[in-house]
Biopython code that builds the backbone (N, CA, C, O; Angstrom):
import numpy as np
from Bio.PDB.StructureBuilder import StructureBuilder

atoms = [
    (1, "UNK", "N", (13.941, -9.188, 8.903)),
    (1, "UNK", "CA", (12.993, -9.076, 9.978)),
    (1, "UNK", "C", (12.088, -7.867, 9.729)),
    (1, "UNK", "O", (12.626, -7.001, 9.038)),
    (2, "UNK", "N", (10.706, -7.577, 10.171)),
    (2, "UNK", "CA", (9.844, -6.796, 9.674)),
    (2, "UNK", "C", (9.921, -5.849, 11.074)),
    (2, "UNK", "O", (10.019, -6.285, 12.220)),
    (3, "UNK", "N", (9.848, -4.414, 10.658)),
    (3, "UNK", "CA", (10.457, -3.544, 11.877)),
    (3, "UNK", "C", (9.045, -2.995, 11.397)),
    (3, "UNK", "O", (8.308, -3.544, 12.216)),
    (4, "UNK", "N", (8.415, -2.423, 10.766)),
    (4, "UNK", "CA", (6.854, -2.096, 11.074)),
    (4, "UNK", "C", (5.861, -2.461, 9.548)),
    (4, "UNK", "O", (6.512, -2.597, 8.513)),
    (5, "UNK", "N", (4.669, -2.571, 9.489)),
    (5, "UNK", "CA", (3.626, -2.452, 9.041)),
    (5, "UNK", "C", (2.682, -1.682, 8.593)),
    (5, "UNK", "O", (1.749, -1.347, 9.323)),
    (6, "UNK", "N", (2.778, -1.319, 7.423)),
    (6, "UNK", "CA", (1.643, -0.059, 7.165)),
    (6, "UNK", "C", (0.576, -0.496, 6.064)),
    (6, "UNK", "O", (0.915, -1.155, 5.081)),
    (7, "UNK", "N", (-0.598, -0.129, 6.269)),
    (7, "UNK", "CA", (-1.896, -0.181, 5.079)),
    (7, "UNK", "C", (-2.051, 0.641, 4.806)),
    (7, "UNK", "O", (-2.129, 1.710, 5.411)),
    (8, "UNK", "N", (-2.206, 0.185, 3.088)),
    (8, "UNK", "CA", (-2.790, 1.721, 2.293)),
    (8, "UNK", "C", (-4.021, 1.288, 1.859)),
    (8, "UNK", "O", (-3.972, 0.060, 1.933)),
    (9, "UNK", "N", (-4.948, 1.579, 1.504)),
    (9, "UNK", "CA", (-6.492, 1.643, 1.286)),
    (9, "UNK", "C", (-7.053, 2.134, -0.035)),
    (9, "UNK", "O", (-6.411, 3.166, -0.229)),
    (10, "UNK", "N", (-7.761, 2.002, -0.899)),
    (10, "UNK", "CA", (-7.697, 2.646, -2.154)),
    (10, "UNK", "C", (-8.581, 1.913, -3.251)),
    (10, "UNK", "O", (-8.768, 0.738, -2.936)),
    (11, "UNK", "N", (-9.201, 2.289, -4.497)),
    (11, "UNK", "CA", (-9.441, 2.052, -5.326)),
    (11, "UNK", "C", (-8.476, 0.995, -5.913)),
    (11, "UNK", "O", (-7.295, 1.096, -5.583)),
    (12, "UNK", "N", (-8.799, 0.110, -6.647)),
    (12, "UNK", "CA", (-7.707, -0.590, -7.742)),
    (12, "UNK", "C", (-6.517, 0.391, -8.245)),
    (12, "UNK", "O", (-5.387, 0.546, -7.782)),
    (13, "UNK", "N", (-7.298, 1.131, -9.592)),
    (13, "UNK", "CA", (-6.915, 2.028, -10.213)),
    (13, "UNK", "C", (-5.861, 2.918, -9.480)),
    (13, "UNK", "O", (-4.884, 3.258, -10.148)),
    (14, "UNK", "N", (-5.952, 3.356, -8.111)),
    (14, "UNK", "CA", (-5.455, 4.436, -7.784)),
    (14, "UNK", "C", (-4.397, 3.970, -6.674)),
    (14, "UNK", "O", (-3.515, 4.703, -6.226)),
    (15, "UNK", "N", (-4.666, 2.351, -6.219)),
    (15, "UNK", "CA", (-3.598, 1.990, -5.360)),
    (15, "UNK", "C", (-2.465, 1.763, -5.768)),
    (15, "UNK", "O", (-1.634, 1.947, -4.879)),
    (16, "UNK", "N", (-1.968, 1.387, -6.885)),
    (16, "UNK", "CA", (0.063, 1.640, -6.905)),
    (16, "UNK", "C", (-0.348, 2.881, -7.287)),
    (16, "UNK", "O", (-0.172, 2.877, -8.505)),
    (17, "UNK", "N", (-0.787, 3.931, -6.976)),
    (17, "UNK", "CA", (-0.102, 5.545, -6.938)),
    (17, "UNK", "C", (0.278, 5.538, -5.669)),
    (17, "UNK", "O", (1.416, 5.750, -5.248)),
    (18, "UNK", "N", (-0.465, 5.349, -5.194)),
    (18, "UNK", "CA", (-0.264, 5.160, -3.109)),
    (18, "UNK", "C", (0.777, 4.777, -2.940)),
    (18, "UNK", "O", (1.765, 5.350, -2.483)),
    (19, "UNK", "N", (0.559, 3.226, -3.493)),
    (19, "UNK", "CA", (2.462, 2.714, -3.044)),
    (19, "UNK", "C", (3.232, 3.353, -3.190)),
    (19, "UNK", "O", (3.984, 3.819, -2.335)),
    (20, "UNK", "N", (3.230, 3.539, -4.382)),
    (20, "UNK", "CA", (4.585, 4.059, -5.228)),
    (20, "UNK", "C", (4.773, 5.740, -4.566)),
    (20, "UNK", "O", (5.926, 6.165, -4.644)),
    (21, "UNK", "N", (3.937, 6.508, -4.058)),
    (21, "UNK", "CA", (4.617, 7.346, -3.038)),
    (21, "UNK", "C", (4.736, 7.749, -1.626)),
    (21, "UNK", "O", (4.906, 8.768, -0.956)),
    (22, "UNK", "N", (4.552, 6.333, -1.466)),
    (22, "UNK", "CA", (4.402, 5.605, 0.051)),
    (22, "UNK", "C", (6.033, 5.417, -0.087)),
    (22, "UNK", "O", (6.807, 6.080, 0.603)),
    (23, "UNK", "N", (6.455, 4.487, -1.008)),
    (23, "UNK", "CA", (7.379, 4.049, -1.025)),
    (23, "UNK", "C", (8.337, 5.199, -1.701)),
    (23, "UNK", "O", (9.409, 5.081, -1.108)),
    (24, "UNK", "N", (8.440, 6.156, -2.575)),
    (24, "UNK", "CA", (9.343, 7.214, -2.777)),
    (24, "UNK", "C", (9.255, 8.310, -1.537)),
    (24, "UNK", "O", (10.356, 8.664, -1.115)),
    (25, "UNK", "N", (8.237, 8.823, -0.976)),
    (25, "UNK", "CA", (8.081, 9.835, 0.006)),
    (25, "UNK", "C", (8.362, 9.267, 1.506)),
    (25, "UNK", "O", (9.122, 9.935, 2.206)),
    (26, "UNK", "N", (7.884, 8.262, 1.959)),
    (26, "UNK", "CA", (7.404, 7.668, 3.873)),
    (26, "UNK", "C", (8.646, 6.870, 4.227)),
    (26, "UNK", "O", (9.022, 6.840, 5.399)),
    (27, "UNK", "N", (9.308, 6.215, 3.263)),
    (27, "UNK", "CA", (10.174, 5.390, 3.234)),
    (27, "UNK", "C", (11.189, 5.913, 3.309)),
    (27, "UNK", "O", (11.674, 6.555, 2.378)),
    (28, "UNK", "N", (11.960, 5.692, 4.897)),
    (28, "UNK", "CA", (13.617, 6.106, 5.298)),
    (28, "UNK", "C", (14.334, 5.310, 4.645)),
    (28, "UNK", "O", (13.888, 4.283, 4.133)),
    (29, "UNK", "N", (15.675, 5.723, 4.570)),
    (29, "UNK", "CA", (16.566, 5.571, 3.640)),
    (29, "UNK", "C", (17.713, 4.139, 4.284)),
    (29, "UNK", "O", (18.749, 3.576, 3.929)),
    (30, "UNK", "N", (17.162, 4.101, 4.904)),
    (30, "UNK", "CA", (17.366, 2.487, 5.845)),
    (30, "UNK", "C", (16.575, 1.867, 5.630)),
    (30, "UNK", "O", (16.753, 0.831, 6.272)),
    (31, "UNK", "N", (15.154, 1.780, 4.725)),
    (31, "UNK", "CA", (14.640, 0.998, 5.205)),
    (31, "UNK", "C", (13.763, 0.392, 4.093)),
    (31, "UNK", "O", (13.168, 1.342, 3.583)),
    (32, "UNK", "N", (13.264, -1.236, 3.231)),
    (32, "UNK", "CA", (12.743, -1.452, 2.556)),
    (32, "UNK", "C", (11.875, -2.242, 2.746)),
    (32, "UNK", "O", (11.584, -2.678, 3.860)),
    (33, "UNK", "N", (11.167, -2.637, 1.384)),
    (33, "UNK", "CA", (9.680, -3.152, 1.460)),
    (33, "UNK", "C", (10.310, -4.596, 1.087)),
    (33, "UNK", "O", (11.132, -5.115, 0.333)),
    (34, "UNK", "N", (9.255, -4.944, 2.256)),
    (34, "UNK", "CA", (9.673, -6.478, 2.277)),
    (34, "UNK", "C", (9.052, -7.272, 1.480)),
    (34, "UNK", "O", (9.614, -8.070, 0.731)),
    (35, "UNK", "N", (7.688, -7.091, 1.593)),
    (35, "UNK", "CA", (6.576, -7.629, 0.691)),
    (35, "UNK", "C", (5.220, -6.682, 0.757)),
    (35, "UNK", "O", (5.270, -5.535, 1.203)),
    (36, "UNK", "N", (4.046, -7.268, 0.279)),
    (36, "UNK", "CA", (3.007, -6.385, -0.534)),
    (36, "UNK", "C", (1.544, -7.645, -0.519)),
    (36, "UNK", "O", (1.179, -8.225, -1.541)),
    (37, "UNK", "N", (1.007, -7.814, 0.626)),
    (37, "UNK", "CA", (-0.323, -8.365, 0.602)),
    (37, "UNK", "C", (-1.106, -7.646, 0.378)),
    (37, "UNK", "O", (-1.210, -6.602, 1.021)),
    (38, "UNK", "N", (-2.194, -8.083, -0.948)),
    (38, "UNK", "CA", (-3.496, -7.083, -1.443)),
    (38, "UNK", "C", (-4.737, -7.834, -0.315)),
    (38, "UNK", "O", (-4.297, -8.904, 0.108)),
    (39, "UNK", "N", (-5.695, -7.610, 0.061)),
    (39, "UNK", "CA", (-7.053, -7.848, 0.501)),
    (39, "UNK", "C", (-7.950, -7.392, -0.061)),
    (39, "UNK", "O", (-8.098, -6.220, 0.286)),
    (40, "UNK", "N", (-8.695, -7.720, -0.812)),
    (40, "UNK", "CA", (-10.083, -7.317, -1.406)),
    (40, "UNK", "C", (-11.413, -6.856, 0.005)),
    (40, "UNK", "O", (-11.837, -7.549, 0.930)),
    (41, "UNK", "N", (-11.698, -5.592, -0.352)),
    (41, "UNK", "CA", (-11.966, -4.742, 0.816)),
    (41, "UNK", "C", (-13.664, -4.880, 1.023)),
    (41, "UNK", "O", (-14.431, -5.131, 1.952)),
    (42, "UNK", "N", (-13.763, -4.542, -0.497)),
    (42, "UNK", "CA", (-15.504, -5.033, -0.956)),
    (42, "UNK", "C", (-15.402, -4.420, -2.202)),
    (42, "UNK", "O", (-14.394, -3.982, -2.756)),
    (43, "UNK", "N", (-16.946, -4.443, -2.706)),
    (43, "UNK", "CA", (-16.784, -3.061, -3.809)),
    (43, "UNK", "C", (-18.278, -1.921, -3.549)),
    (43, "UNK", "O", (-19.175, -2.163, -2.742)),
    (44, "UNK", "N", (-18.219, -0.761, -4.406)),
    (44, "UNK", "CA", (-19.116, 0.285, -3.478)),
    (44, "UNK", "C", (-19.721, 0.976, -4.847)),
    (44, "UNK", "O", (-18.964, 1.129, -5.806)),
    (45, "UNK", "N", (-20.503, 1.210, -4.889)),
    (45, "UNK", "CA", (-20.915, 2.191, -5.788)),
    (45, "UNK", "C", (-20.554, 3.823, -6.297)),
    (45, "UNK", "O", (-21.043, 4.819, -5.762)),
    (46, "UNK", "N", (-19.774, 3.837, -7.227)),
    (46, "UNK", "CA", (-19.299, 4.931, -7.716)),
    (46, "UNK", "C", (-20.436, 6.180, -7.652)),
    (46, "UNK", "O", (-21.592, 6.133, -8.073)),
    (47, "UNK", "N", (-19.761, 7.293, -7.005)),
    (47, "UNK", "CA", (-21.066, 8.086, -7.447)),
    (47, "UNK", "C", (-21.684, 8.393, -8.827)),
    (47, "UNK", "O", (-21.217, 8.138, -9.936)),
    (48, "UNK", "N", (-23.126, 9.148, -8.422)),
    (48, "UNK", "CA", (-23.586, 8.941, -9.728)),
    (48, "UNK", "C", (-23.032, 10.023, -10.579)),
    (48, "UNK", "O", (-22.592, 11.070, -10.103)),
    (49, "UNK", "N", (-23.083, 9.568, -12.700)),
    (49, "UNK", "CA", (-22.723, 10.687, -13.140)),
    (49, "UNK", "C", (-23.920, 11.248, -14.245)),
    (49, "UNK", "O", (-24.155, 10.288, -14.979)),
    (50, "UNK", "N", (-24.349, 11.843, -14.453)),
    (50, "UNK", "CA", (-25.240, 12.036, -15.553)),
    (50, "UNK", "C", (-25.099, 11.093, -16.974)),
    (50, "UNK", "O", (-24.154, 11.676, -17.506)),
    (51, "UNK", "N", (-25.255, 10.629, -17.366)),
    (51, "UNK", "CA", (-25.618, 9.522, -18.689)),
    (51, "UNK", "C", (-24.374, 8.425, -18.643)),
    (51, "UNK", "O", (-23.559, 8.096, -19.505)),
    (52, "UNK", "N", (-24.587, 7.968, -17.174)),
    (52, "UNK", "CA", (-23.795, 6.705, -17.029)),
    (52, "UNK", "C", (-24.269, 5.615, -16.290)),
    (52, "UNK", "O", (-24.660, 5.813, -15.140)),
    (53, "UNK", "N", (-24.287, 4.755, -16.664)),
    (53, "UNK", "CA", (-24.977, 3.520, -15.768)),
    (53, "UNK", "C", (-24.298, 3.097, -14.472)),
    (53, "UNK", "O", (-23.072, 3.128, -14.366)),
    (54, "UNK", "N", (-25.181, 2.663, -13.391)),
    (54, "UNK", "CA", (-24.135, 2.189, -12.239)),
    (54, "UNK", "C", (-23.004, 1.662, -12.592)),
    (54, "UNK", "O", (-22.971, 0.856, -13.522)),
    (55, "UNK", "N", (-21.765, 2.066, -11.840)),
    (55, "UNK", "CA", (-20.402, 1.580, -11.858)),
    (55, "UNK", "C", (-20.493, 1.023, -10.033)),
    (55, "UNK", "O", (-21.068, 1.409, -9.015)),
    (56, "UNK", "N", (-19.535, -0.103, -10.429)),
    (56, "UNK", "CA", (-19.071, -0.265, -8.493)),
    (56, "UNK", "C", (-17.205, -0.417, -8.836)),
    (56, "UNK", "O", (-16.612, -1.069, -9.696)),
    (57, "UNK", "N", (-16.683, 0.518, -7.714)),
    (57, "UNK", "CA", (-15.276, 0.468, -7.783)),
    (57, "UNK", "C", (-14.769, -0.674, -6.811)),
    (57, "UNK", "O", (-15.509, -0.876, -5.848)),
    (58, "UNK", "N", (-13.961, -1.228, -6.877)),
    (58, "UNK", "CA", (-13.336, -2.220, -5.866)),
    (58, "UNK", "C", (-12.587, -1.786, -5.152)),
    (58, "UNK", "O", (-11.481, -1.431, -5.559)),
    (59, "UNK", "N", (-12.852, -1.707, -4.208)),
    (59, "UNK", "CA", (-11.432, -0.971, -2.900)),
    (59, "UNK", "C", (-11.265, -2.242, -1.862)),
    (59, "UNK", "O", (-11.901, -3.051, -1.185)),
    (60, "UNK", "N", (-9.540, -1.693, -2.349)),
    (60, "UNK", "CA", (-8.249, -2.799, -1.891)),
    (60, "UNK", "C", (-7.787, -2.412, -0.969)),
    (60, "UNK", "O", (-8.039, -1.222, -0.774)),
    (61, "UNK", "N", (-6.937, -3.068, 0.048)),
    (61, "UNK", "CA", (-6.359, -2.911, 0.871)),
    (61, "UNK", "C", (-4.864, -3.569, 0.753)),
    (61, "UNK", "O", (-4.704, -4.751, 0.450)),
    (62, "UNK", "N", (-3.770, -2.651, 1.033)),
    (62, "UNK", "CA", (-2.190, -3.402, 0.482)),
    (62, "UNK", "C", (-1.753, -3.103, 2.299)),
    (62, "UNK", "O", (-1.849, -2.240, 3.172)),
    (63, "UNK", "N", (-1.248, -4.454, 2.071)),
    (63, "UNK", "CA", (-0.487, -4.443, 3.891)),
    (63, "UNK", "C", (1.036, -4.887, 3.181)),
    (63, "UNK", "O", (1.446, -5.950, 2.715)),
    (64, "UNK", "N", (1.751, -3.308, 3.369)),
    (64, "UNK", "CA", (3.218, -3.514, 3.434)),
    (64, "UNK", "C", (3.941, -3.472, 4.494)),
    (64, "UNK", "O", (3.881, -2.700, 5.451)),
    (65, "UNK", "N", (4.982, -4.776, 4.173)),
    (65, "UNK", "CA", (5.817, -5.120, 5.419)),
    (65, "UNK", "C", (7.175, -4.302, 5.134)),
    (65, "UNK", "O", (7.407, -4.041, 3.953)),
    (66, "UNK", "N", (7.756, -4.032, 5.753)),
    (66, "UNK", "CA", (9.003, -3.101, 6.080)),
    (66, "UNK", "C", (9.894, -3.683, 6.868)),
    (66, "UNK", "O", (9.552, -4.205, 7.929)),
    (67, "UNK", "N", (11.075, -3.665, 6.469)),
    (67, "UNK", "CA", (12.054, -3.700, 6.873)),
    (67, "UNK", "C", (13.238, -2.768, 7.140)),
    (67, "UNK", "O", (13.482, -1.734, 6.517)),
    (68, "UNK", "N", (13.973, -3.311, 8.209)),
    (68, "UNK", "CA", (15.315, -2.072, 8.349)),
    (68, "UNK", "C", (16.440, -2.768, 8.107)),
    (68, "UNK", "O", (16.605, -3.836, 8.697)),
    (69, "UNK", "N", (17.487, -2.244, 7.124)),
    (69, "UNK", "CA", (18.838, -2.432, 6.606)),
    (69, "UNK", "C", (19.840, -1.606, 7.935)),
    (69, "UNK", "O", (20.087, -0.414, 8.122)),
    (70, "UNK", "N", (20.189, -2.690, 8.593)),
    (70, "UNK", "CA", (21.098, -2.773, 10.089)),
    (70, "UNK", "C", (22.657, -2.800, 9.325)),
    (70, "UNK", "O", (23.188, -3.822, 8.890)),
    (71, "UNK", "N", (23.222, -1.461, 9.279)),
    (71, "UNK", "CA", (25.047, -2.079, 9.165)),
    (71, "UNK", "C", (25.727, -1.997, 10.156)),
    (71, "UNK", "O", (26.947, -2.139, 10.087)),
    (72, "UNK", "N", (25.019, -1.719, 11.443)),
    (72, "UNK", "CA", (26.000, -2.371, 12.359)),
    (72, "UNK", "C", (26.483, -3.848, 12.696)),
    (72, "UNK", "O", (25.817, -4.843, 12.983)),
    (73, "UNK", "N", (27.701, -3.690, 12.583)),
    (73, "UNK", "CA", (28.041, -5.437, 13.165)),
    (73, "UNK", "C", (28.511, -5.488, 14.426)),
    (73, "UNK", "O", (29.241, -4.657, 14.965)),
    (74, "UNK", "N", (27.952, -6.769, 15.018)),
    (74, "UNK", "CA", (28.361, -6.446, 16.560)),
    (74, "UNK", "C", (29.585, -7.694, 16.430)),
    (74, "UNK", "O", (29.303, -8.542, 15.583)),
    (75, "UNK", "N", (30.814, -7.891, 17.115)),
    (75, "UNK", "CA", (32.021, -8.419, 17.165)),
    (75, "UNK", "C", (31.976, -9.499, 18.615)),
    (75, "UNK", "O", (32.270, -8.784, 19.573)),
    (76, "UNK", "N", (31.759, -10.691, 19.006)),
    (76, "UNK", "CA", (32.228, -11.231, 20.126)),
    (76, "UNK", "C", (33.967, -11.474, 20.558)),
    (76, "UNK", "O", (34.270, -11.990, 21.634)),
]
sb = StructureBuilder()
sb.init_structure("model")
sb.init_model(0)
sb.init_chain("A")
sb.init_seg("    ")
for serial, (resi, resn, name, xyz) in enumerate(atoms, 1):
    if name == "N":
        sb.init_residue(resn, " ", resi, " ")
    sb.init_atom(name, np.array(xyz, "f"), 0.0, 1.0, " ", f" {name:<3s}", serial, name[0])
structure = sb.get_structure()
């Protein structure tokens, strides 16, 4: 069962850094990733750099679902 929802936001390139310390740092020790929907966000123009031609970066959006590992058992 999914106990909460979080988005991370980001470049291609730079979004599994996010996860990956989304998921080593934010993430209680009860609790795991359920799954990992990407959304294509748009893409934007990199700023400019001196002797480089327009670049556009793609920024993603990851909606991770979370879950909580319950060891209580309840007994009837």
């Amino acid at each position: 069962m999914i106990k909460r929802v979080e988005t991370i936001t980001g470049e291609v390139e730079a979004l599994r850094d996010k996860i990956n310390y989304f998921i080593s740092n934010d993430l209680k020790e009860n609790e795991y990733v359920i799954d990992i929907k990407y959304i294509k966000d748009g893409s934007r123009l990199k700023p400019y750099e001196k002797g480089r031609a327009d670049v556009f970066e793609t920024v993603v959006i990851a909606i991770v679902h979370i879950g909580e590992i319950n060891n209580e058992y309840s007994y009837n």
